[in-house]
N, C-alpha and C positions, 0 to 999 in steps of 0.2 A: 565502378571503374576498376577496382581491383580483381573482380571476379574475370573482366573481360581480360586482364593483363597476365593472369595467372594461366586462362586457358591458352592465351596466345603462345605461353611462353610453353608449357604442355605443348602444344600442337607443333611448334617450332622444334621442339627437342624430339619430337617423334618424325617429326620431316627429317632430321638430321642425323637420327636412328636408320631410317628406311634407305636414305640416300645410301649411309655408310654401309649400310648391310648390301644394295645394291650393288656398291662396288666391289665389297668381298665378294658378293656372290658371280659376280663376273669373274675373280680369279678362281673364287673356289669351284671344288668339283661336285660334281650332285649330291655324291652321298653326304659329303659335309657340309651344303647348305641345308640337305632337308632334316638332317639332325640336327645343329649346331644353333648354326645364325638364325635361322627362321623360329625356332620354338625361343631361345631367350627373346626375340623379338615381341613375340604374341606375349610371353610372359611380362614384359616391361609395357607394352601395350595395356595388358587387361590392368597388372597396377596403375598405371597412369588413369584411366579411365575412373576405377575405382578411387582412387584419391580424390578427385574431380569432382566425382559424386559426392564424396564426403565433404568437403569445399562446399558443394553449392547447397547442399543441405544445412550444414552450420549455420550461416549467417542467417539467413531468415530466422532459424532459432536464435540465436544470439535478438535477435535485433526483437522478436516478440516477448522472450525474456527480458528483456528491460522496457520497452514498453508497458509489459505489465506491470513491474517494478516501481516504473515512475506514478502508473498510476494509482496505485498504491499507497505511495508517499504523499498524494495527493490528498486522496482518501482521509488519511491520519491528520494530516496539515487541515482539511476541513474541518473535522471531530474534533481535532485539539480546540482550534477558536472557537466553536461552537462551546464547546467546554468550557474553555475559559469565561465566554457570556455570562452561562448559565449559573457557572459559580458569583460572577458579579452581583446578578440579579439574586442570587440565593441569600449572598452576606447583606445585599440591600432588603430582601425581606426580611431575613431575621431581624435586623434594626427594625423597621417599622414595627415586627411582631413586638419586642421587645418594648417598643415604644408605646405601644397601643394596651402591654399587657401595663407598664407601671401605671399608665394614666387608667386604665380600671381597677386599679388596687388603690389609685390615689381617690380617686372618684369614692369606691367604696368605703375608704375612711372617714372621709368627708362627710361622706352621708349623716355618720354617728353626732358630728357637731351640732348640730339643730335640731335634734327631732321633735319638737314641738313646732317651728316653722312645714304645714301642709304642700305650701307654696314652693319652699325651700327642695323639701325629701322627692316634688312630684320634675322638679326640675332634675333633679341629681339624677333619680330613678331613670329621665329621657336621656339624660346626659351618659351614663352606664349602658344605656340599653343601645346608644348609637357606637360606644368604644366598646363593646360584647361585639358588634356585628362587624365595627371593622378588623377586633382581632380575630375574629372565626374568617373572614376575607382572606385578612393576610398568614393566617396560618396553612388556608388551603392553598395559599399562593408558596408556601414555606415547605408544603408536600408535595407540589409538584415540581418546584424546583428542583428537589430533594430527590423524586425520582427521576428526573429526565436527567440529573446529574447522574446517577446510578448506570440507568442504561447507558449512558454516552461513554464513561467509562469503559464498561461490558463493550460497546462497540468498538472501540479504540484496542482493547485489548484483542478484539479476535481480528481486526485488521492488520493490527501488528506482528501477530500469528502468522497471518496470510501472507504478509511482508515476508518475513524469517523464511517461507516457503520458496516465497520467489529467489529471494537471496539465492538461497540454498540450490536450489536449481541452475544459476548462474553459476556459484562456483562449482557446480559439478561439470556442465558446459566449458569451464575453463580447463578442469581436470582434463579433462577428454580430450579438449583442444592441443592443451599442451603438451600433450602426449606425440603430437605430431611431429 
């Protein structure tokens, strides 16, 4: 709506140019309309025109710059939560690792108390050998958190990047603007 009210107001001001020049040129005499009145006219004409253009070029740019802007911020707002998850689950495996490493150190101490009970050491022995495989489980579970935490990072970072790009291009967009 502002674009339409802007050319209105252009086009209006240029009716009121030409009226007025019409009527000079009614009083005036040849030589001085075809010098005078007629070239400022074409002159305030082709600027008008030109402004116009620069008008209706802006805002589409304006309005794609933030678009992309937002979605951007989107972007980052995804990655962050994701992030966030990822660390949850990271501090929850380490617990379990951590959980799973004492109870095989405690397991293996254990071991040493009986060792003349066969029955005793062959129990221990399954009992270690089932907390070995869940911490080798939750340690892979402990490396992959570890890197998908890494890359998420790295993604967040060069989205963030990409943000500061856009920014930047809006307020150059502003410069420019407000030069007008």
């Amino acid at each position: 709506m502002k674009r339409i009210t802007s050319r209105t107001l252009a086009f209006a001001f240029v009716a009121v140019v030409i009226i007025s020049g019409r009527s000079l040129v009614g009083r005036a005499t040849q030589s001085e309309l075809a010098s005078g009145v007629l070239a400022a006219l074409l002159t305030e004409v082709r600027g008008l025109r030109t402004a116009l253009e620069q008008m209706a070029t802006a805002g589409p740019r304006v309005q794609l710059a933030l678009g992309r802007l937002q979605l951007q911020e989107q972007r980052i707002v995804t990655l962050v939560r994701r992030l966030e998850d990822v660390r949850s689950n990271l501090a929850q495996s380490r617990k379990q690792y951590d959980e799973a490493a004492r109870l095989v150190k405690d397991l293996s101490e254990g071991l040493e108390q009986e060792p003349n009970n066969p029955d005793f050491q062959r129990d221990r022995g399954t009992q270690i050998k089932q907390a070995k495989n869940e911490l080798a489980r939750v340690g892979a579970e402990v490396q992959r958190f570890s890197v998908e935490e890494a890359a998420l990072m790295q993604d967040i970072g060069s989205e963030q990047n990409r943000w500061s790009d856009f920014n930047q291009r809006l307020e150059e967009l502003d410069r420019v603007l407000g030069r007008r």
